[in-house]
ChimeraX commands (.cxc) that place a marker at each C-alpha (Angstrom):
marker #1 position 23.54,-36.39,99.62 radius 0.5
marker #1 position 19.86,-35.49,99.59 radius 0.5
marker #1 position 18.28,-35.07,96.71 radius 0.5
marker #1 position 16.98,-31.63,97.30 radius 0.5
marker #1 position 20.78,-30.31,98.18 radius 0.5
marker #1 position 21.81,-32.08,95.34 radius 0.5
marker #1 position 19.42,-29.99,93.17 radius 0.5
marker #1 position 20.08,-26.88,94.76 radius 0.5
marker #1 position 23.79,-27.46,94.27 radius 0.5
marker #1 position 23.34,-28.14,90.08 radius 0.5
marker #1 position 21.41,-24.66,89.81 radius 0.5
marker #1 position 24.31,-22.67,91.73 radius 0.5
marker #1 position 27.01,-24.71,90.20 radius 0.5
marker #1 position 24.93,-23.73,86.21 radius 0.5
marker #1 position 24.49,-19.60,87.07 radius 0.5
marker #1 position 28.05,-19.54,88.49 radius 0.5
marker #1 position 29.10,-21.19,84.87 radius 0.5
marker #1 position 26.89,-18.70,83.34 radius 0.5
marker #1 position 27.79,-15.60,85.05 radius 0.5
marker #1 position 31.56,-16.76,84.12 radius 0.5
marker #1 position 30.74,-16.69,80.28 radius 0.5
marker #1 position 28.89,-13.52,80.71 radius 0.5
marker #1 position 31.71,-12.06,82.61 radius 0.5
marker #1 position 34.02,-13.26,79.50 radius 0.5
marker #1 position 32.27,-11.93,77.36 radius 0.5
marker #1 position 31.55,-8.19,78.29 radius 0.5
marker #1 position 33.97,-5.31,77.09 radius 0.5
marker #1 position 35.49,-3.40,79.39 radius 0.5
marker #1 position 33.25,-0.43,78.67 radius 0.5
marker #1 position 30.49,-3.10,79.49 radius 0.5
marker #1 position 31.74,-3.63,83.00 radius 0.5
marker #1 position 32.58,-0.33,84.21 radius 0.5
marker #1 position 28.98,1.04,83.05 radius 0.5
marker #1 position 27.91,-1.79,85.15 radius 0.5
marker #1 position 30.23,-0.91,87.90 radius 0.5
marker #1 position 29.12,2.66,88.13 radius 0.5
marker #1 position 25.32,1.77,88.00 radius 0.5
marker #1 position 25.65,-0.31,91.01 radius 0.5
marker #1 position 27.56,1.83,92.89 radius 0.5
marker #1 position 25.11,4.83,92.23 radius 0.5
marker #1 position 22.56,2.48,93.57 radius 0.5
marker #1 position 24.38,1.76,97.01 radius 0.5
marker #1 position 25.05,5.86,97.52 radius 0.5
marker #1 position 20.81,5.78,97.06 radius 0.5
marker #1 position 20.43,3.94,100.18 radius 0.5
marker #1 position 21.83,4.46,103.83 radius 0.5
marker #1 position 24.58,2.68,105.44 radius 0.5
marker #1 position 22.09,0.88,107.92 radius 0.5
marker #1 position 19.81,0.37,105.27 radius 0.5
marker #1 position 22.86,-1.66,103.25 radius 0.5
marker #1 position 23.81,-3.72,106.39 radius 0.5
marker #1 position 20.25,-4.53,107.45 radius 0.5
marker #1 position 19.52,-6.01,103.56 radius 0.5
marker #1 position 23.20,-7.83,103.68 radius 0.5
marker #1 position 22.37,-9.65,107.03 radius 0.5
marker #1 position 19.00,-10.40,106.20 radius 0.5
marker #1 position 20.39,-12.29,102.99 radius 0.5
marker #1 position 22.72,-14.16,104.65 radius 0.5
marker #1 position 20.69,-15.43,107.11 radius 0.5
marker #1 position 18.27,-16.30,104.38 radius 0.5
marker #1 position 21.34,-18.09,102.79 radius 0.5
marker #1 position 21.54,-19.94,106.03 radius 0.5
marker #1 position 17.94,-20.79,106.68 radius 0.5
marker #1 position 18.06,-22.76,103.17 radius 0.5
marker #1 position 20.98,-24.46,103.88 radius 0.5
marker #1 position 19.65,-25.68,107.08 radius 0.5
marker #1 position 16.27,-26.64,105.39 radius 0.5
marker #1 position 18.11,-28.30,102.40 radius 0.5
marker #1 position 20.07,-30.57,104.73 radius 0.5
marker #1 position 17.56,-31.36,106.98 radius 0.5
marker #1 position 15.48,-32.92,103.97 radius 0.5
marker link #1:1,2 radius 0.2
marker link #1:2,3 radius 0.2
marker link #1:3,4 radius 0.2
marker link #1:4,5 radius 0.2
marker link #1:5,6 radius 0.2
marker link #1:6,7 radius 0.2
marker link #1:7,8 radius 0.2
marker link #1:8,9 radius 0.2
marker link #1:9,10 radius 0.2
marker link #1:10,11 radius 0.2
marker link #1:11,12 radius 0.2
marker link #1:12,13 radius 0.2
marker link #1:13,14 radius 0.2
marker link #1:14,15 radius 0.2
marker link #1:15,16 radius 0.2
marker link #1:16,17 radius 0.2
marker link #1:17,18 radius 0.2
marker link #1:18,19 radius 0.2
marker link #1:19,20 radius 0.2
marker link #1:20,21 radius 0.2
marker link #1:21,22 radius 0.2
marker link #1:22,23 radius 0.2
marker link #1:23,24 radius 0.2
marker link #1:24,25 radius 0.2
marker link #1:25,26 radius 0.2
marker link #1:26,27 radius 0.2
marker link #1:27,28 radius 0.2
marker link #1:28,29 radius 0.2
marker link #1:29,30 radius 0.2
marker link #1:30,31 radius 0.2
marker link #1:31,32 radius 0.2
marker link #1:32,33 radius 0.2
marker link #1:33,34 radius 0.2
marker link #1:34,35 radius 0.2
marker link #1:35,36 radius 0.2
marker link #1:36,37 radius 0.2
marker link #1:37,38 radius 0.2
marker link #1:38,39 radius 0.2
marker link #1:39,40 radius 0.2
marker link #1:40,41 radius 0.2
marker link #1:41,42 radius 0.2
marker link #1:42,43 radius 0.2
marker link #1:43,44 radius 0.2
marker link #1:44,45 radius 0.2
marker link #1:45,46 radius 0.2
marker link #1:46,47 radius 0.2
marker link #1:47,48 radius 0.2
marker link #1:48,49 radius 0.2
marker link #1:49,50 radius 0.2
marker link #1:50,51 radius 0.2
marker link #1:51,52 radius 0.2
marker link #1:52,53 radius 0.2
marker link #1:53,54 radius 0.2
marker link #1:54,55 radius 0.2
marker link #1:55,56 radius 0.2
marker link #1:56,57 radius 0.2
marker link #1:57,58 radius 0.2
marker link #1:58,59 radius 0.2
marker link #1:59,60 radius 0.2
marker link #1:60,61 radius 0.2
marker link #1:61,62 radius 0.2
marker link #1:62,63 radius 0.2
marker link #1:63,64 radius 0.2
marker link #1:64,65 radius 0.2
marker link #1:65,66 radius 0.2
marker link #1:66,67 radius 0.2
marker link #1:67,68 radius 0.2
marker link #1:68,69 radius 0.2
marker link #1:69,70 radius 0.2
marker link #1:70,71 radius 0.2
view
């Protein structure tokens, strides 16, 4: 495995560790306060607006990985 990939890989693999403590450790209260804010945010925006930003992360998502393995 290259290098790069391999780097790439650690820092997913160490915020999807950390965002599983942080999940642990928020109350209930915590989440749905969370839940609500970010569902207030989508209403802000347009459907098309929503689906334009999703696609354009995923193919963002897909432009790395093709980078990262090419290296």
């Amino acid at each position: 495995m290259k290098p790069e990939y391999r780097e790439y890989l650690k820092k997913i693999t160490a915020f999807n560790r950390w965002e599983t403590i942080d999940r642990r450790n928020r109350s209930v209260g915590q989440s749905l306060e969370q839940f609500v804010m970010l569902y207030d945010l989508g209403r802000y925006f347009s459907d098309d607006q929503k689906n334009r930003s999703h696609h354009e992360h995923l193919n963002k998502l897909i432009e790395v990985q093709k980078i990262l393995r090419k290296r």
